[in-house]
N, C-alpha and C positions, 0 to 999 in steps of 0.2 A: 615492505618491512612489517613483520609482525606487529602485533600489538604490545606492549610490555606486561607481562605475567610476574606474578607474586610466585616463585616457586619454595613447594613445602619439600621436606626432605623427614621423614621419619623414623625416629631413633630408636625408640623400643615398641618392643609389642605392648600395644593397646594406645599409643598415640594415636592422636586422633588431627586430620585436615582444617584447619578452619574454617567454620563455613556462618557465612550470615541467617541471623532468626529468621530475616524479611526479606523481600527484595527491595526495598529502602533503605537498609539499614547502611551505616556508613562504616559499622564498623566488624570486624569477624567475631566470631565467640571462640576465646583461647581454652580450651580444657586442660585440668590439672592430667598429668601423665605418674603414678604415681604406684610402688611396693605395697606401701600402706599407708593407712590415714595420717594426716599432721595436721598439730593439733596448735592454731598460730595466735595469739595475743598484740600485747601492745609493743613487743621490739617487733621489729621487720622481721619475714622470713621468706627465705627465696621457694617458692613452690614451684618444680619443673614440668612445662609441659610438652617436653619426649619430642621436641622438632628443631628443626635448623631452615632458617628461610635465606633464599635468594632473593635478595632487593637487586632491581632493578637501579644500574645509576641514575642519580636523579632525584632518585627517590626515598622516602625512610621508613619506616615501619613504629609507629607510635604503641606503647603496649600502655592502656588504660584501665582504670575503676568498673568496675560495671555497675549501673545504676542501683538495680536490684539488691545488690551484696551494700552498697553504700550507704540504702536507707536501714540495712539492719545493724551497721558498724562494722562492716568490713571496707575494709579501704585498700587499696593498690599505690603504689608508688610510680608515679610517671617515666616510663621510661620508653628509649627510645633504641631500635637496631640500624645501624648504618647499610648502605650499600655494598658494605666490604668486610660486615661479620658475617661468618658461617657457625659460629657456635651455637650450641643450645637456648631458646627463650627462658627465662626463669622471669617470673613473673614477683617482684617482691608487696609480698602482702600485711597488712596487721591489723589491728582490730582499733577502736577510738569510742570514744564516748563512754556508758553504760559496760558495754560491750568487753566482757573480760578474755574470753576465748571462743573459737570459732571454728569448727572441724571439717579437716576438708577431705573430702574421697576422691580416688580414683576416678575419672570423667567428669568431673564436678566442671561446670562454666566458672571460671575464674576472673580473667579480664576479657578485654576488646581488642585486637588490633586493628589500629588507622591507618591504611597508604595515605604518604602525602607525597606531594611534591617537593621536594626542597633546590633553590637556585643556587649552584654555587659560585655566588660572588667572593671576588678577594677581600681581604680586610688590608685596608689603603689606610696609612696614617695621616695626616693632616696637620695642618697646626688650627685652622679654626673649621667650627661646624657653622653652618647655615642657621639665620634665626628663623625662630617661628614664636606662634600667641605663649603656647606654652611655656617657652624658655627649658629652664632645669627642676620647673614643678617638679617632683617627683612622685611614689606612690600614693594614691588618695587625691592627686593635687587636681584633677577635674569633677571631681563629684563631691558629694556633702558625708 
């Protein structure tokens, strides 16, 4: 059996394949695919970058921040492609902090994508959960 591949499918002229900086790196570099520049701030804005992936079942495609863009105030909105989208990636971006607006070009690195794995377990209802130390601590509830 084959191995399972990430396949890229490209939309318009000048998309570009994802490909990793390193060969360590865990995640791909997304490029903006783009007419002309956009010019993005503090609402969200979807920047498209010109491809449609094949996930592999099993598996998902996490579309991430890039470090580099995060320490200047550019920020990405976490999002994720299923096994069973074939649409376009649009990456949604915005600016935070200081950070008023932030111009993006054509072939500009924008975000990461991450293959992961995902199990699909059912979701089984119950009437009681298992205890543990925790209990229903909630956010914050193990650290200071």
């Amino acid at each position: 059996m084959p191995e399972p591949a990430l396949k890229v499918k490209l939309l318009r002229p000048g998309a570009r394949v994802p490909s990793r900086g390193t060969p360590g790196a865990s995640g791909l570099d997304l490029h903006a695919c783009l007419d002309e520049d956009i010019e993005i701030g503090p609402d969200p804005t979807l920047v498209p970058s010109g491809i449609a992936v094949e996930v592999p079942y099993g598996y998902e495609v996490q579309v991430r921040p890039r470090s580099g863009l995060a320490r200047r105030g550019v920020n990405v909105v976490f999002g994720t492609a299923d096994s069973d989208y074939r649409g376009e990636i649009f990456v949604n971006m915005y600016t935070f902090g200081t950070l008023k607006s932030y111009r993006i070009q054509d072939g500009d690195r924008i975000a990461q994508m991450v293959v992961a794995r995902v199990e699909m377990l059912p979701a089984v209802e119950v009437d009681e959960l298992s205890d543990t130390s925790r209990g229903e601590g909630g956010f914050g509830s193990t650290g200071r």
